[in-house]
C-alpha positions as CSV (number, residue, x, y, z in Angstrom):
1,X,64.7,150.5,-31.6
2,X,66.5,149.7,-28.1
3,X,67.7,153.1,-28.0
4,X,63.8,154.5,-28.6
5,X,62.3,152.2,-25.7
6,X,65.0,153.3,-23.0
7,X,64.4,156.9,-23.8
8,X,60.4,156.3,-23.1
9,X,61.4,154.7,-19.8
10,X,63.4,157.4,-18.7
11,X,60.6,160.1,-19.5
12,X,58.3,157.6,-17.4
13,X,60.8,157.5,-14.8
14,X,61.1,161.4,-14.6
15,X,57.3,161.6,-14.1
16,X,57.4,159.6,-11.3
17,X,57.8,161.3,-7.3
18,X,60.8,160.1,-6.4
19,X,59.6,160.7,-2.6
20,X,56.7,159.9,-0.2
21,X,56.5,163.8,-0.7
22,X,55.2,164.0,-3.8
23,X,52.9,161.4,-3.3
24,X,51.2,163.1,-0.5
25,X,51.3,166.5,-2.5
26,X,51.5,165.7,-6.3
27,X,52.1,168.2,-9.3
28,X,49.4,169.1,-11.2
29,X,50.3,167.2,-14.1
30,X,49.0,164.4,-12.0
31,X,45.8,165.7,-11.7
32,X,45.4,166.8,-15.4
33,X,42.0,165.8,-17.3
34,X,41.7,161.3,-17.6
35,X,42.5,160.0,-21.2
36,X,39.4,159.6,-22.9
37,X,39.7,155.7,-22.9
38,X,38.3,153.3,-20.6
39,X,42.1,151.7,-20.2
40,X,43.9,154.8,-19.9
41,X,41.1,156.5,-17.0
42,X,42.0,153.0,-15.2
43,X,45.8,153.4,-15.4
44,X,44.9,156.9,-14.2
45,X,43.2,156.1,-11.7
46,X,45.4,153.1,-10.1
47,X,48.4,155.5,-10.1
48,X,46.8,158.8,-8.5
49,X,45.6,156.0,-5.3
50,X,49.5,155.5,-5.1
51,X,48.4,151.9,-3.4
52,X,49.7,148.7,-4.8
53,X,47.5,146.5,-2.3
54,X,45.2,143.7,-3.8
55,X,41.9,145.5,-2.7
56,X,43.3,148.7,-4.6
57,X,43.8,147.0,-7.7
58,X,42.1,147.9,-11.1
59,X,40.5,144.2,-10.9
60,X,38.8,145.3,-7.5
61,X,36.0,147.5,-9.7
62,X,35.0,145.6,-11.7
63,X,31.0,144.7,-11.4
64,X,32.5,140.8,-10.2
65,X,35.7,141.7,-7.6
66,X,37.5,138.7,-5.9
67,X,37.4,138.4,-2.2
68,X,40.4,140.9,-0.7
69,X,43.1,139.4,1.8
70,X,41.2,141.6,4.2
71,X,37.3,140.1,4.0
72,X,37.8,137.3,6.5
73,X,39.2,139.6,9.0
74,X,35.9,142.2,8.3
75,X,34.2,138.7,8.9
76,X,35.7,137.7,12.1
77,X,35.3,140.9,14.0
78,X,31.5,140.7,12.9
79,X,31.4,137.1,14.7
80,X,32.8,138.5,17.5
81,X,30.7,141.3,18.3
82,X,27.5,139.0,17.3
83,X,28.9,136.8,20.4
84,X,29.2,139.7,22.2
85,X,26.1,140.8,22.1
86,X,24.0,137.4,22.0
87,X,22.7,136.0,25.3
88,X,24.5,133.6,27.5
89,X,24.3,130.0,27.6
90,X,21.5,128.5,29.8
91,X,24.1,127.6,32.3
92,X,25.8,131.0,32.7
93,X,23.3,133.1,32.7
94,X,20.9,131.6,35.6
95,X,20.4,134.1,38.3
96,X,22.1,133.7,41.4
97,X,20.2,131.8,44.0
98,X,18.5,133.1,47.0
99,X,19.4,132.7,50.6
100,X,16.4,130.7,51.2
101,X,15.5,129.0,54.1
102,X,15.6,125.5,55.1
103,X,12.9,123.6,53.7
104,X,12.1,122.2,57.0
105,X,11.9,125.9,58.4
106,X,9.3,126.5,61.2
107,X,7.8,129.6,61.8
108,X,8.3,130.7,65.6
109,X,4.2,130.8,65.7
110,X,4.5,126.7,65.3
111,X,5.7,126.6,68.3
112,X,4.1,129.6,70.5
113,X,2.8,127.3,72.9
114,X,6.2,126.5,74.3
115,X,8.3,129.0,76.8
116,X,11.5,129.6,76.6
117,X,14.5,127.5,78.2
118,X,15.9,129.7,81.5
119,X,19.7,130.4,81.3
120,X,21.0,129.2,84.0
121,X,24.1,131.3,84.9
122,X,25.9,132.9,87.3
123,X,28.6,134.8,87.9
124,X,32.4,133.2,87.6
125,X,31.7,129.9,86.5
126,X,34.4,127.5,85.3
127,X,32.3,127.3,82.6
128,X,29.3,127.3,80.3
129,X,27.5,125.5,77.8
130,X,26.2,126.6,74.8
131,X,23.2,124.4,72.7
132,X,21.5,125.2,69.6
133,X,18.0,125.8,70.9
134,X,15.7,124.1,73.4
135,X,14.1,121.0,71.7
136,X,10.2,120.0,72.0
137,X,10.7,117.8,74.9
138,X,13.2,120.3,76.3
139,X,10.8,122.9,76.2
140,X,7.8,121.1,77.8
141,X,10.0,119.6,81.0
142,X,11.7,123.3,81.2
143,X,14.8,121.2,81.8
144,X,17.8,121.3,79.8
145,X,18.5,118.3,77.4
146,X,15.5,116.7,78.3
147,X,15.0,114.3,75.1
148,X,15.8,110.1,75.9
149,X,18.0,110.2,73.2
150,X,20.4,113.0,74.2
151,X,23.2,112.3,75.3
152,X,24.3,115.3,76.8
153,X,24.2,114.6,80.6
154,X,25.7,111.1,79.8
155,X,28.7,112.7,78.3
156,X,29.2,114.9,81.2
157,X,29.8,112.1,83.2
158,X,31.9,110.1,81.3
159,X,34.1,113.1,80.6
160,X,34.5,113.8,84.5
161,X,32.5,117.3,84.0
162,X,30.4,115.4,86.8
163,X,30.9,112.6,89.4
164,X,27.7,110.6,88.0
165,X,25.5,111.1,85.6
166,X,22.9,113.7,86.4
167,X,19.0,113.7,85.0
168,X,17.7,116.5,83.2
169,X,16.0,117.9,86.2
170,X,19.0,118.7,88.1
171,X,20.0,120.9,85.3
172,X,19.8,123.9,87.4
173,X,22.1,122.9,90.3
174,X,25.0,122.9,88.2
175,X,26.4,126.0,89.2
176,X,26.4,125.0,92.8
177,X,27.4,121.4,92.8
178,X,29.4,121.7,89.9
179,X,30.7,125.5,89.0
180,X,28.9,125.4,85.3
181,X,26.1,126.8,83.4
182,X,24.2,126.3,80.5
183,X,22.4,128.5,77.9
184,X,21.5,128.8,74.0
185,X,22.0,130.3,70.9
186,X,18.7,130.9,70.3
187,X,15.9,131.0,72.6
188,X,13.1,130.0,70.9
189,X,11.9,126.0,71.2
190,X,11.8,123.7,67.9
191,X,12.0,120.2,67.2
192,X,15.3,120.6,65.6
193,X,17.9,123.2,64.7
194,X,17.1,122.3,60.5
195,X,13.9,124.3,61.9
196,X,15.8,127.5,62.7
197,X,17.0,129.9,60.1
198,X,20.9,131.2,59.6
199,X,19.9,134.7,60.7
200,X,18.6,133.2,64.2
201,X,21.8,131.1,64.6
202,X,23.7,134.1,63.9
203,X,22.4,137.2,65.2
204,X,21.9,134.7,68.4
205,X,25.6,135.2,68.7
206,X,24.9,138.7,69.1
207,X,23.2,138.1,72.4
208,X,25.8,135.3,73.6
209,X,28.4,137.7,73.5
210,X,26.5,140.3,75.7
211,X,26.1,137.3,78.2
212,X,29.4,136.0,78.6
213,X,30.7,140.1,79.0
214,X,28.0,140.1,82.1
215,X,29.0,137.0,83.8
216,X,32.3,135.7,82.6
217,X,32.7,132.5,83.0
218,X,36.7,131.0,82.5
219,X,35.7,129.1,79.2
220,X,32.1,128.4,77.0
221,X,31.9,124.6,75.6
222,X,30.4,125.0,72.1
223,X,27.8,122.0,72.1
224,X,27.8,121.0,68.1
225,X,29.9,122.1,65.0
226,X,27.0,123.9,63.9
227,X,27.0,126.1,66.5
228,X,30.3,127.1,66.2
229,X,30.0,127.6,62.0
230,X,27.0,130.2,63.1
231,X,29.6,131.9,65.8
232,X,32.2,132.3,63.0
233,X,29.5,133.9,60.3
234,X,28.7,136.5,62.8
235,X,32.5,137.3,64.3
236,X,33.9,137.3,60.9
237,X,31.2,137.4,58.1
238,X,32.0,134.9,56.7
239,X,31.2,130.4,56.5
240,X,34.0,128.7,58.2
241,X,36.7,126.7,55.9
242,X,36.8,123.2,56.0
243,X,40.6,123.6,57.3
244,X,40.1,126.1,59.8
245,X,37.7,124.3,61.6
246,X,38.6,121.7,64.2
247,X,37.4,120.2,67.7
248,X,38.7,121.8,71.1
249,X,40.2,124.7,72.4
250,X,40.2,127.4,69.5
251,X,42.9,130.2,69.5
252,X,42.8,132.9,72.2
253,X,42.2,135.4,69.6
254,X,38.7,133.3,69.2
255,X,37.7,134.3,73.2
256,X,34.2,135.2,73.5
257,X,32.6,138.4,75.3
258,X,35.6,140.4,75.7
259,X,35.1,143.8,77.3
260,X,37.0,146.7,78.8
261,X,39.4,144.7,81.3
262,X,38.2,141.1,80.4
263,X,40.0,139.3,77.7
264,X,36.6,137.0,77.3
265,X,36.1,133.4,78.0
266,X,38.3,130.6,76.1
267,X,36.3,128.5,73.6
268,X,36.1,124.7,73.5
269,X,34.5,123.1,70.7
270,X,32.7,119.7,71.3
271,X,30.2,117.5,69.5
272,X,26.6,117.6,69.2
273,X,25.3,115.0,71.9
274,X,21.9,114.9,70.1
275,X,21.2,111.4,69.4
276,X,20.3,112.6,65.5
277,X,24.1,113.5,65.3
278,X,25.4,110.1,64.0
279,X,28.4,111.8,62.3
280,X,31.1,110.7,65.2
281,X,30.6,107.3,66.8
282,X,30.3,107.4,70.5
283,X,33.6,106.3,71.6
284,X,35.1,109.4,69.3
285,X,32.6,111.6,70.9
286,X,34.1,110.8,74.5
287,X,37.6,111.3,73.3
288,X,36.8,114.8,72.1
289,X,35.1,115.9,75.1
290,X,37.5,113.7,78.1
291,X,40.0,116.8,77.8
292,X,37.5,119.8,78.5
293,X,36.4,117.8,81.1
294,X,39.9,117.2,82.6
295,X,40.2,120.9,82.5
296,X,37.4,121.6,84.0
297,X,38.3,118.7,87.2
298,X,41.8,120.8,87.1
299,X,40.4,124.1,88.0
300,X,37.8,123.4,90.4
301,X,40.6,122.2,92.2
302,X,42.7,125.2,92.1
303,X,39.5,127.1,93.0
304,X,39.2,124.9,95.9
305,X,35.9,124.8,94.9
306,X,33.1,122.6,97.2
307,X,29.8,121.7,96.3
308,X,27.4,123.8,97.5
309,X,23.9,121.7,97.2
310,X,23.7,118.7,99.1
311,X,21.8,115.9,97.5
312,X,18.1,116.5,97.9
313,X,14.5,114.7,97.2
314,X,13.9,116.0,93.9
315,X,17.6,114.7,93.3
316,X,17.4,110.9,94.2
317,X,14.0,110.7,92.5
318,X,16.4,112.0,89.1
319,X,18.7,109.3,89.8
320,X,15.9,106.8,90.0
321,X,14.5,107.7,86.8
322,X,18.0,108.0,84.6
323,X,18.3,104.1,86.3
324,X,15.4,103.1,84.7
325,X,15.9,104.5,81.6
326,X,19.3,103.1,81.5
């Protein structure tokens, strides 16, 4: 009986491909007609697939089969590409939000009424200030800095820019008593600069640049961090970082209006002196703008530069009134 049983393995073992060969090309006895019972068309069958995997199994035909190794697979690549497809959380998929203006935005027709500030400049001043815009009251007098609560032409004084403290209608003696101008960044009047709009503050950049290539003055003073953040938009399209920012003189390679032979003027940033500009307290104010004002003392003297106006009506009736209002 042993003996019988090994020769039917060996005659099972010589019907067998003995190479990967003669699976992918088999004899023909493979492919001779299925016994005719169920069991023997299975055996058939399972052997001519050549797979021993679970899924390939004579159990997997049955009418009931048992969840393959590979369904939760199938399953997770459905999740995925249902994820895929579905919409975004609330969160991630709001729109980007519009450059919209301030809510306190005015319309240049609000304030039609009102002309213009004049520039007062020359050519070859020590320097030149630069404001946001003419205010209401600005406006109205057609003097610069004209509000109470400015405290622009105080500043000047305290920083040495000027031997006393000038009122808002001798604004347009400063290049002859004092070697300095003043202008804006944008013309137009408002109450305040939240009534402006980014483009203004920037493209009025545009127009600073032009002026300071016309009359080049030695350095600009930058009257107000915000001005300066609108400068930098427009010079290198992009918002200033926090870290890059500071009061003062700014880097050479910062010089405004530079043109064919001109290497532009130098750039001193100093605070706001609007009285709305609570940011700084007024002693910290005064420290940042005592060294332009030093600088300034420094090279009238090296220009040998004397005082053109000499003290007039108009100008004692403005020291009269900034002693009454102080």
């Amino acid at each position: 009986m042993p003996q019988t049983r090994s020769m039917q393995t060996e005659a099972v073992i010589k019907t067998m491909p003995s190479s990967d060969k003669e699976l992918s090309d088999p004899p023909d006895v493979l492919f001779s007609p299925p016994p005719a019972s169920f069991k023997g068309r299975l055996a058939r069958y399972s052997y001519a697939n050549g797979s021993t995997k679970e899924n390939d199994s004579p159990a997997s035909t049955s009418s009931s089969p048992r969840p393959s190794a590979k369904r939760p697979r199938t399953t997770t690549m459905i999740k995925f590409e249902v994820s895929e497809s579905a919409p975004k959380s609330s969160s991630s998929s709001r729109p980007p939000k519009k450059q919209r203006k301030s809510g306190r935005y005015a319309d240049p027709s609000k304030y039609a009424h009102l002309s213009p500030l004049v520039d007062i400049l020359e050519h070859n001043l020590v320097c030149v200030f630069v404001g946001t815009n003419p205010g209401v009251a600005t406006a109205s007098q057609g003097h610069a800095y004209a509000h109470p609560s400015n405290h622009f032409w105080k500043l000047l004084h305290s920083s040495g820019l000027t031997d006393r403290r000038l009122a808002p209608s001798e604004d347009r003696s400063l290049p002859a008593r004092y070697c300095m101008g003043n202008t804006n960044i944008v013309s137009r009047p408002s109450k305040d600069a939240a009534e402006l709009s980014k483009e203004e503050m920037t493209e009025g950049t545009r127009e600073l640049e032009r002026k300071f290539a016309t009359y080049r003055p030695e350095a600009v003073c930058i009257v107000g961090k915000g001005i300066w953040e609108a400068i930098w938009r427009f010079k290198y399209g992009r918002n200033i970082r926090k870290e890059e920012f500071r009061y003062g003189w700014q880097d050479v390679g910062h010089n405004m209006g530079k043109a064919e032979g001109w290497d532009g003027s130098r750039v001193f940033v100093a605070t706001s002196t609007s009285g709305l500009a609570a940011s700084l307290k007024p002693a910290e104010k005064e420290a940042i703008w005592k060294p332009f004002g030093e600088w300034v003392q420094k090279r009238r003297e090296e220009r040998d530069f004397v005082p053109k106006a000499p003290l007039g009506e108009d100008s004692i009736k403005a020291e009269e009134v900034v002693k009454e209002e102080e």
